[in-house]
N, CA, C and O atoms as a Maestro MAE file, in Angstrom:
{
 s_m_m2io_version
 :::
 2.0.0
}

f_m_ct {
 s_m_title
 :::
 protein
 m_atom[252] {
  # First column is atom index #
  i_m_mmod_type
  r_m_x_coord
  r_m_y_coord
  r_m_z_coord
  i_m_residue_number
  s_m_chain_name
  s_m_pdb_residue_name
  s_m_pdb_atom_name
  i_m_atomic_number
  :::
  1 25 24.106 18.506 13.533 1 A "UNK " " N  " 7
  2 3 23.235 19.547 14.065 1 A "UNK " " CA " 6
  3 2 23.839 20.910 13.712 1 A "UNK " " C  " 6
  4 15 25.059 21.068 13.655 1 A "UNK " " O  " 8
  5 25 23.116 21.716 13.517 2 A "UNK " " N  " 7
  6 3 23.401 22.782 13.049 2 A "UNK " " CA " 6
  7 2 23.949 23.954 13.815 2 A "UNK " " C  " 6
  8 15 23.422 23.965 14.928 2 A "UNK " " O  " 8
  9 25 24.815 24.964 13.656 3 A "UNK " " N  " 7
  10 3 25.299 25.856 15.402 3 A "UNK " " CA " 6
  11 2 25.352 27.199 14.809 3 A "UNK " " C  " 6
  12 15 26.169 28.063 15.129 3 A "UNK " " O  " 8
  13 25 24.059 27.366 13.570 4 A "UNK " " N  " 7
  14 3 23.319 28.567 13.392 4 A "UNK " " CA " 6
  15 2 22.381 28.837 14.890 4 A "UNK " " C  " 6
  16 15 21.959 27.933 15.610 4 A "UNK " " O  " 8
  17 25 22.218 30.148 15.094 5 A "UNK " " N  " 7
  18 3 21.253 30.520 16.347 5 A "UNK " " CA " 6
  19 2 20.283 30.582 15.746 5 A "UNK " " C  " 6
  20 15 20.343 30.874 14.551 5 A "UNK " " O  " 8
  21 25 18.657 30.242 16.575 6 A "UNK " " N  " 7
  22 3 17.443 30.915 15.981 6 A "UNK " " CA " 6
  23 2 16.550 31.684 16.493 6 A "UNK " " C  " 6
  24 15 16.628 31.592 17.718 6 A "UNK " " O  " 8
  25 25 15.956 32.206 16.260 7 A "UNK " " N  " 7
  26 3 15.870 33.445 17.287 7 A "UNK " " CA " 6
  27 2 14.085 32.985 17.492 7 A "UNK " " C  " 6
  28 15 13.761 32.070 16.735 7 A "UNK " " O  " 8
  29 25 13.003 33.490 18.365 8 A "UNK " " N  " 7
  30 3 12.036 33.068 18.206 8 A "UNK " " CA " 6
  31 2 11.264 34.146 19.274 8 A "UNK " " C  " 6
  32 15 11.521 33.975 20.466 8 A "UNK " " O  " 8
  33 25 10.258 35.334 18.881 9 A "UNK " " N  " 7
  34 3 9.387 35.715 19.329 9 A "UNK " " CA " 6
  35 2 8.205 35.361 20.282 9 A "UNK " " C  " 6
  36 15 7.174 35.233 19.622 9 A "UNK " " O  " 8
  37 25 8.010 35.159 21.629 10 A "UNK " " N  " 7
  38 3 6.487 34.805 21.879 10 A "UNK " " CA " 6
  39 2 6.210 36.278 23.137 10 A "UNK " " C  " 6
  40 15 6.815 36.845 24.046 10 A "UNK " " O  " 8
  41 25 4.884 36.342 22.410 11 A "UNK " " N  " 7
  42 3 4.142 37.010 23.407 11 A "UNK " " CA " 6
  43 2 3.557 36.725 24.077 11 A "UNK " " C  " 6
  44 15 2.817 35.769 23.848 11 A "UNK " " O  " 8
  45 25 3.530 37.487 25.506 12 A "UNK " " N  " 7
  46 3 2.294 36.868 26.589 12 A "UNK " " CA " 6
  47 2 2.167 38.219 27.259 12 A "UNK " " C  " 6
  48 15 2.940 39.056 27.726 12 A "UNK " " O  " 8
  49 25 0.011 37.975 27.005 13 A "UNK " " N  " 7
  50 3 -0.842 39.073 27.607 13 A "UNK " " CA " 6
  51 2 -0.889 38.709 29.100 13 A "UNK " " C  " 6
  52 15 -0.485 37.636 29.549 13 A "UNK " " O  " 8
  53 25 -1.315 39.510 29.680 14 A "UNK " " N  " 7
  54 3 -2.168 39.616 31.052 14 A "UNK " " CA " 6
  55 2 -1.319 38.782 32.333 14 A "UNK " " C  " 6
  56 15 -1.739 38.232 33.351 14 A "UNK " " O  " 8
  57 25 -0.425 38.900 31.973 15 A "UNK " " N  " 7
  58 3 0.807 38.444 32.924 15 A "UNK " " CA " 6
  59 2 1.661 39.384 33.480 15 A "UNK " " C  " 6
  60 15 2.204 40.044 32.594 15 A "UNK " " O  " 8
  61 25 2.071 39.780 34.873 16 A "UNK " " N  " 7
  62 3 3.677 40.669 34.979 16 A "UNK " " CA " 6
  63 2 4.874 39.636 34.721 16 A "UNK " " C  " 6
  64 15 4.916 38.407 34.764 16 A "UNK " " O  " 8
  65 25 5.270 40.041 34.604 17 A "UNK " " N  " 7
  66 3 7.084 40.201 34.539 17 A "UNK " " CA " 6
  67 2 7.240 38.610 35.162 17 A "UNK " " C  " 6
  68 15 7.484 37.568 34.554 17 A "UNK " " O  " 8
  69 25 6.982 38.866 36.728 18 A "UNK " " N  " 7
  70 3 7.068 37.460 37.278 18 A "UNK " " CA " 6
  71 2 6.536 36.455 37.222 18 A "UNK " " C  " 6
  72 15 6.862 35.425 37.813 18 A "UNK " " O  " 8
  73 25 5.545 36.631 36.428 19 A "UNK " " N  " 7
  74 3 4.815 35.329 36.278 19 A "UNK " " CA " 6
  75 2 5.051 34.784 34.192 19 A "UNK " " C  " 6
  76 15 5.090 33.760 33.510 19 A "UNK " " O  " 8
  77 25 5.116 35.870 34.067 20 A "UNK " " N  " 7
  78 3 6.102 35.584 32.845 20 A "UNK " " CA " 6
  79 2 7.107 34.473 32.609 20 A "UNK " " C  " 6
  80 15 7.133 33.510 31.841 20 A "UNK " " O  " 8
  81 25 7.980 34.978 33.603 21 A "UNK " " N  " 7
  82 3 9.369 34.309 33.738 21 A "UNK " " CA " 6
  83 2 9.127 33.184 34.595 21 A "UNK " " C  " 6
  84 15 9.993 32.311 34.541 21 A "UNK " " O  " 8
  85 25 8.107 32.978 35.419 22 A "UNK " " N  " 7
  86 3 7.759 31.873 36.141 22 A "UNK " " CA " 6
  87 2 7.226 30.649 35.295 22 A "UNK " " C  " 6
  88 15 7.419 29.482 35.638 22 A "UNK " " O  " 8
  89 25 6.536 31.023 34.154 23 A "UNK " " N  " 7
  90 3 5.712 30.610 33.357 23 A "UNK " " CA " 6
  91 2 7.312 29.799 32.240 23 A "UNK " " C  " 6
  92 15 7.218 28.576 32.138 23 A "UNK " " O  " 8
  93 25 8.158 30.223 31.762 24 A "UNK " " N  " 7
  94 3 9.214 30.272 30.793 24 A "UNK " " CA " 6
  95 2 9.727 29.192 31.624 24 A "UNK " " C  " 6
  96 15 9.565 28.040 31.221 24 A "UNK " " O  " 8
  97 25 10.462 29.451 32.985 25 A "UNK " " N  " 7
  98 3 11.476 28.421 33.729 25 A "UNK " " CA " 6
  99 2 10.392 26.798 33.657 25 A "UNK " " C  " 6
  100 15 10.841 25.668 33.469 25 A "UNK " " O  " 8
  101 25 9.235 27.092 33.825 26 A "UNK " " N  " 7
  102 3 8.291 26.242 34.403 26 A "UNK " " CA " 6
  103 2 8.625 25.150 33.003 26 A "UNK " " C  " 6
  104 15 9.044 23.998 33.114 26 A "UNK " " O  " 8
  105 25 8.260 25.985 31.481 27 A "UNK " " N  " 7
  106 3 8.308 25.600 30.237 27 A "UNK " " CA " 6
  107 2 9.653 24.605 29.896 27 A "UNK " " C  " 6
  108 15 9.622 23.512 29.331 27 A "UNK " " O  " 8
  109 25 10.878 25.355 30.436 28 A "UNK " " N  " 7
  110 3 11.946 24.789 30.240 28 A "UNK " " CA " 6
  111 2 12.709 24.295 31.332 28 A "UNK " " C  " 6
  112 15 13.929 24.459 31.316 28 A "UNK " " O  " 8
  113 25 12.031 23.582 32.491 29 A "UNK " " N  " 7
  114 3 12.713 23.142 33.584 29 A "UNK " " CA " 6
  115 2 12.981 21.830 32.939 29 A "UNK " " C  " 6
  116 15 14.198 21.729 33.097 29 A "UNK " " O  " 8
  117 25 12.642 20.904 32.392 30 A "UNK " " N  " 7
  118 3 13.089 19.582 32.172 30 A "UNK " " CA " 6
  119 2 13.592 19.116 30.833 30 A "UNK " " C  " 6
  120 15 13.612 18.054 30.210 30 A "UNK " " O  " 8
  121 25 14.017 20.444 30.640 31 A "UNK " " N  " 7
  122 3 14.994 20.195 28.862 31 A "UNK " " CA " 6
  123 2 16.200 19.468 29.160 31 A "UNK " " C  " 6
  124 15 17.014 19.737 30.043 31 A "UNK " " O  " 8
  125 25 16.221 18.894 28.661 32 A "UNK " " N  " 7
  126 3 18.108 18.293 27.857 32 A "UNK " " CA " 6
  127 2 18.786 18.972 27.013 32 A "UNK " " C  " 6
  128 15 18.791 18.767 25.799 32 A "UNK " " O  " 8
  129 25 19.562 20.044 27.747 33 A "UNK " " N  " 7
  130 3 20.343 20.385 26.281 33 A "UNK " " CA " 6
  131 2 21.273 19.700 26.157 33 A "UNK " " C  " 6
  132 15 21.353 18.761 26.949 33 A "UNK " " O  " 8
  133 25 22.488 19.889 25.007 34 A "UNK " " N  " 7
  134 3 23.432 19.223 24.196 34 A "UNK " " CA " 6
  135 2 24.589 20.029 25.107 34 A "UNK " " C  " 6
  136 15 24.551 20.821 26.048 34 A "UNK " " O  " 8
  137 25 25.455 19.499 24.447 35 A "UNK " " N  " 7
  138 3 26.483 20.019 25.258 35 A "UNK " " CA " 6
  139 2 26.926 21.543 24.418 35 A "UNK " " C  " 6
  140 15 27.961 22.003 24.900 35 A "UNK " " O  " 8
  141 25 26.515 22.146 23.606 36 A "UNK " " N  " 7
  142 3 26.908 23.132 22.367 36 A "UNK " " CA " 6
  143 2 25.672 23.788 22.453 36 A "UNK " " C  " 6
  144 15 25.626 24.785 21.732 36 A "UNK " " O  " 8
  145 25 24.483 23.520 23.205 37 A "UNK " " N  " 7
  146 3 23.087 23.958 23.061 37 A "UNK " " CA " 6
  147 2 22.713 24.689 24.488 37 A "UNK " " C  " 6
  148 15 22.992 24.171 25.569 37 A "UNK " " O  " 8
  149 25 21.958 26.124 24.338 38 A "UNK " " N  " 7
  150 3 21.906 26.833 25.164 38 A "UNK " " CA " 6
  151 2 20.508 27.878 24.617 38 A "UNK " " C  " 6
  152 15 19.987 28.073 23.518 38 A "UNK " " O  " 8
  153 25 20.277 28.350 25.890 39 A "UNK " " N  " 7
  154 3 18.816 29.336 25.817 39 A "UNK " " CA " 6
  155 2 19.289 30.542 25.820 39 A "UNK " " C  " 6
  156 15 20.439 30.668 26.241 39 A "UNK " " O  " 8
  157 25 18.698 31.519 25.451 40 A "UNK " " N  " 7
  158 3 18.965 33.445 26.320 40 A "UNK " " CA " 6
  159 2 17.550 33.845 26.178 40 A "UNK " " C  " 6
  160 15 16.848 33.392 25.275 40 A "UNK " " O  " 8
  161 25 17.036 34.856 27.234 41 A "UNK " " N  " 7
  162 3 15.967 35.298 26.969 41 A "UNK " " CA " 6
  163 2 15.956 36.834 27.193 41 A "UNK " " C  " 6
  164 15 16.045 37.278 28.338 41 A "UNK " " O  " 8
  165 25 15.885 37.380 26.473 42 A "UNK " " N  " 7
  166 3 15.764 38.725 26.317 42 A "UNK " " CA " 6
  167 2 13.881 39.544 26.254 42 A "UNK " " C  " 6
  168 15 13.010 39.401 25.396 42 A "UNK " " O  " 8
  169 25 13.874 40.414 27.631 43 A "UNK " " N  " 7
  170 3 12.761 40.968 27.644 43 A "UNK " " CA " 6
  171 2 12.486 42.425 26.782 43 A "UNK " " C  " 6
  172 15 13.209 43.420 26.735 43 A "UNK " " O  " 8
  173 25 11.714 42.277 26.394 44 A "UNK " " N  " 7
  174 3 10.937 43.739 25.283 44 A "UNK " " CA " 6
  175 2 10.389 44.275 25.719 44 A "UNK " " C  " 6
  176 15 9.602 43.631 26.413 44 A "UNK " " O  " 8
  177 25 10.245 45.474 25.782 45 A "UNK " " N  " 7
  178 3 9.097 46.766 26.276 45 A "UNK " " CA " 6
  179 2 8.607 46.688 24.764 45 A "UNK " " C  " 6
  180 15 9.398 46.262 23.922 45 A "UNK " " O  " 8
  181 25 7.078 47.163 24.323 46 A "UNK " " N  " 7
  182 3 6.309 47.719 23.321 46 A "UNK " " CA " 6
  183 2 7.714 48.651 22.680 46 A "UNK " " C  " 6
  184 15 8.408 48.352 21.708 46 A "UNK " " O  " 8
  185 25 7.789 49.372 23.225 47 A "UNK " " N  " 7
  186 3 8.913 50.067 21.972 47 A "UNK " " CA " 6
  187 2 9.965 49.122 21.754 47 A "UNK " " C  " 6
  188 15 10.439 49.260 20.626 47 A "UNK " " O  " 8
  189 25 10.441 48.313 22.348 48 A "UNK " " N  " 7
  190 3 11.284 47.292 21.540 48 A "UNK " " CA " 6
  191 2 10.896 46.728 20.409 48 A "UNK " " C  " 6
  192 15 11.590 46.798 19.394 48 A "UNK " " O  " 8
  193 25 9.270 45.850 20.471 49 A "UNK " " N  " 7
  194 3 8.918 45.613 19.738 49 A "UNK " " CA " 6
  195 2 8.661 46.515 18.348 49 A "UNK " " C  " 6
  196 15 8.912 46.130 17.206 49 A "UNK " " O  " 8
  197 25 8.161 47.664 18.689 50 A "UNK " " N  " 7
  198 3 7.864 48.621 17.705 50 A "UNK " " CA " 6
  199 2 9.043 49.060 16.978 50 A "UNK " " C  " 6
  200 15 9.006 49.094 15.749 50 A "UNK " " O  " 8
  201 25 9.868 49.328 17.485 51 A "UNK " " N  " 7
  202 3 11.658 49.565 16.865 51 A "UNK " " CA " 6
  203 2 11.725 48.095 15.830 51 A "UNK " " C  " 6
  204 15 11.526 48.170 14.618 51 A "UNK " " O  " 8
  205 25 12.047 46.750 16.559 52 A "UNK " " N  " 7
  206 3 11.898 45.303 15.723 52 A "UNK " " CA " 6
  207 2 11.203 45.984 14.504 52 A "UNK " " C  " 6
  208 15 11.964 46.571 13.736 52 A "UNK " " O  " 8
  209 25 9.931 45.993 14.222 53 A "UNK " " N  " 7
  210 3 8.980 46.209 13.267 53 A "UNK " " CA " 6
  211 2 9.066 46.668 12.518 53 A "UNK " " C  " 6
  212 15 8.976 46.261 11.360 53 A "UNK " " O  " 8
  213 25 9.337 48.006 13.021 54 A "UNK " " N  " 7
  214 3 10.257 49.014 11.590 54 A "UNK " " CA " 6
  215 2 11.785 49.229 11.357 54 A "UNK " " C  " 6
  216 15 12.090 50.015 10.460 54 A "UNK " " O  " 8
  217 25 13.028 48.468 12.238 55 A "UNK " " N  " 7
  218 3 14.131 48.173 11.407 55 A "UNK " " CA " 6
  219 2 14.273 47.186 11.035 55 A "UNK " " C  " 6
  220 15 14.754 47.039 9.912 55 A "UNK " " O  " 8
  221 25 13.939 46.163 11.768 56 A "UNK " " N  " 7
  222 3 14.152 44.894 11.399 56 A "UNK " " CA " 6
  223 2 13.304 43.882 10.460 56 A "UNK " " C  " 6
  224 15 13.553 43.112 9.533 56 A "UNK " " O  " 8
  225 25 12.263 44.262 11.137 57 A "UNK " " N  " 7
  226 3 10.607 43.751 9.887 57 A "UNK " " CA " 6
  227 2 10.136 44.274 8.883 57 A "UNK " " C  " 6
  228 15 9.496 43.714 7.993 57 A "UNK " " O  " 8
  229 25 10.563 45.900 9.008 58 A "UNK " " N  " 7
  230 3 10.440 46.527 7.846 58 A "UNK " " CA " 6
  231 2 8.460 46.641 7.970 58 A "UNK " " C  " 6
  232 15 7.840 47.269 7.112 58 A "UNK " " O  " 8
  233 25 7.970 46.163 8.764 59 A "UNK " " N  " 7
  234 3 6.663 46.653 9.070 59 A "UNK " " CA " 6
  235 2 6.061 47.703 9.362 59 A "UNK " " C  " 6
  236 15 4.886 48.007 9.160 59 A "UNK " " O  " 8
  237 25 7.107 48.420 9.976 60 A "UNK " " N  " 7
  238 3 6.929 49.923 10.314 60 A "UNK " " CA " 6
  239 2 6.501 51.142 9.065 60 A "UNK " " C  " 6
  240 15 5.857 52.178 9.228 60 A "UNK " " O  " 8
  241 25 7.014 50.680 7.998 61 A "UNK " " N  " 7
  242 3 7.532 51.250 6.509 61 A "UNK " " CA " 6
  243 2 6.250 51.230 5.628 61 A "UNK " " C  " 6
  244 15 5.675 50.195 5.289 61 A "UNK " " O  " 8
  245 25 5.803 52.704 5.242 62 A "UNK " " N  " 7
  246 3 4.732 52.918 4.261 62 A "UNK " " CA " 6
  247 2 4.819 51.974 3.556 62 A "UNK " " C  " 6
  248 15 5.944 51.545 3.812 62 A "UNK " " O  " 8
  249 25 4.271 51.176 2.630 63 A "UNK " " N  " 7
  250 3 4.251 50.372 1.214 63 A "UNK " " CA " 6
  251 2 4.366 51.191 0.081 63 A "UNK " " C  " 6
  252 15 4.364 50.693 -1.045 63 A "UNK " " O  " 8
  :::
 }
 m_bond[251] {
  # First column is bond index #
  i_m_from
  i_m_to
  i_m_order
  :::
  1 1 2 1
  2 2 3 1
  3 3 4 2
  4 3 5 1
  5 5 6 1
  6 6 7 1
  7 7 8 2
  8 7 9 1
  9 9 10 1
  10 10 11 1
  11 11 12 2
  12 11 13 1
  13 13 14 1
  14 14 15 1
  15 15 16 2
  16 15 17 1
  17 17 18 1
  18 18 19 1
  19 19 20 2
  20 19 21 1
  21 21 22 1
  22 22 23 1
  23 23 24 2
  24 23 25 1
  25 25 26 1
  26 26 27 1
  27 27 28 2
  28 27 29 1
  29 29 30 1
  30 30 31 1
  31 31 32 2
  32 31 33 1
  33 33 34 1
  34 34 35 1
  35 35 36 2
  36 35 37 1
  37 37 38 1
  38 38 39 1
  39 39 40 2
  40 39 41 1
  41 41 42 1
  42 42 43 1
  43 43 44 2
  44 43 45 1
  45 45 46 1
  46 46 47 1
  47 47 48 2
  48 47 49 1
  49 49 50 1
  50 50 51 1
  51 51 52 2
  52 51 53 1
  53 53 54 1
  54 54 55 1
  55 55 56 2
  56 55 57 1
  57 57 58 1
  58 58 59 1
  59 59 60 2
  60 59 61 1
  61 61 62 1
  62 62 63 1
  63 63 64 2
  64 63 65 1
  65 65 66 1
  66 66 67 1
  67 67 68 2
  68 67 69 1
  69 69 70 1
  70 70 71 1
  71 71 72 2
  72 71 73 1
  73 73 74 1
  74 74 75 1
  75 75 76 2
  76 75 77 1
  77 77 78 1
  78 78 79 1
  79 79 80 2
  80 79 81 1
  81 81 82 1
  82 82 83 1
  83 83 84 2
  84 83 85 1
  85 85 86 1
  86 86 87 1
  87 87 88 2
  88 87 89 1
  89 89 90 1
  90 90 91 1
  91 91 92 2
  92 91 93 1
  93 93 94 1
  94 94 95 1
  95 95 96 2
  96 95 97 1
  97 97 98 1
  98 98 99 1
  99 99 100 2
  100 99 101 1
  101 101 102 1
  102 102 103 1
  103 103 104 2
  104 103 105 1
  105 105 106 1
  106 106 107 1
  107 107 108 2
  108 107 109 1
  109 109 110 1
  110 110 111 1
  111 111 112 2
  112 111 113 1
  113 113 114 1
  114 114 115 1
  115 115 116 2
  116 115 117 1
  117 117 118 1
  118 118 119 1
  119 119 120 2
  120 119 121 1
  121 121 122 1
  122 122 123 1
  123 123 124 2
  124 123 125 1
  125 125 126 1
  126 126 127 1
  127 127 128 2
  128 127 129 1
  129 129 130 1
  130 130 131 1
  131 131 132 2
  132 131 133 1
  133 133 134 1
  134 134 135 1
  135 135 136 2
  136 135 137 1
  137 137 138 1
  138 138 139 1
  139 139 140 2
  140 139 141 1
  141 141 142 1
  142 142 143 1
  143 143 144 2
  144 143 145 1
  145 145 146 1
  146 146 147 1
  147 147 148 2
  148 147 149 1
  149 149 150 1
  150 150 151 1
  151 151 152 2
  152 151 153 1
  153 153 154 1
  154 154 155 1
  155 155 156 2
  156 155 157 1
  157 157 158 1
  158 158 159 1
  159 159 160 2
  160 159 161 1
  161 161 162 1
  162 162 163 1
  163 163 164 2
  164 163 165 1
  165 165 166 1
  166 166 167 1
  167 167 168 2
  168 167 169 1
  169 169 170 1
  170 170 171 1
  171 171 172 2
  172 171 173 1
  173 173 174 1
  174 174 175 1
  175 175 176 2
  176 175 177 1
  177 177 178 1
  178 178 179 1
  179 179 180 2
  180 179 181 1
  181 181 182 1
  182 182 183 1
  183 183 184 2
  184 183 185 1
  185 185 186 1
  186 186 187 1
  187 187 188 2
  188 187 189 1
  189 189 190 1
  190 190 191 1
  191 191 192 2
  192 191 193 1
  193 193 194 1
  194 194 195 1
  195 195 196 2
  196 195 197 1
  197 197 198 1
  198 198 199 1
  199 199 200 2
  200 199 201 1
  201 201 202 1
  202 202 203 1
  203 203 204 2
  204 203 205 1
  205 205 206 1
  206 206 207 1
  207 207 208 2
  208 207 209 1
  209 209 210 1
  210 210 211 1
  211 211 212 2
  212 211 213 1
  213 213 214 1
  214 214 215 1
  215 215 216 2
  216 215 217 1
  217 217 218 1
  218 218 219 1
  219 219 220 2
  220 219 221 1
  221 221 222 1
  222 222 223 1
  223 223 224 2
  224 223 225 1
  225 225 226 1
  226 226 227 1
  227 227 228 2
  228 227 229 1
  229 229 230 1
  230 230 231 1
  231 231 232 2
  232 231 233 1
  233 233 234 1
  234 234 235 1
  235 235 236 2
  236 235 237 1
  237 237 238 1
  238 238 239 1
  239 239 240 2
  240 239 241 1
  241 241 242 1
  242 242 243 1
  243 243 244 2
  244 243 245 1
  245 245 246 1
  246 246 247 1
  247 247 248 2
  248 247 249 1
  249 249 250 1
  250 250 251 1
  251 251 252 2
  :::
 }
}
């Protein structure tokens, strides 16, 4: 197994904060991880995302 990280984006509309995260624990209450295997979840404001886009995605950036 591999012990590269992967990183993975999801969005969710029309939810707060708590039901967000209610929604996530709910998703991953009955995982098995490995003993080397672990989650993090990091929350974004719109300008997080928008920053992502144009340093990191390069989406931000005239063509």
């Amino acid at each position: 197994m591999s012990e590269e990280k992967q990183w993975y984006v999801m969005e969710l509309n029309g939810c707060s904060e708590e039901e967000a995260m209610e929604l996530i624990n709910h998703a991953f209450a009955n995982v098995e991880w490995g003993k080397r295997q672990s989650m993090g979840i990091s929350h974004l404001t719109e300008k997080g995302v928008a920053d992502l886009k144009e340093h990191v995605f390069k989406q931000g950036e005239a063509e």
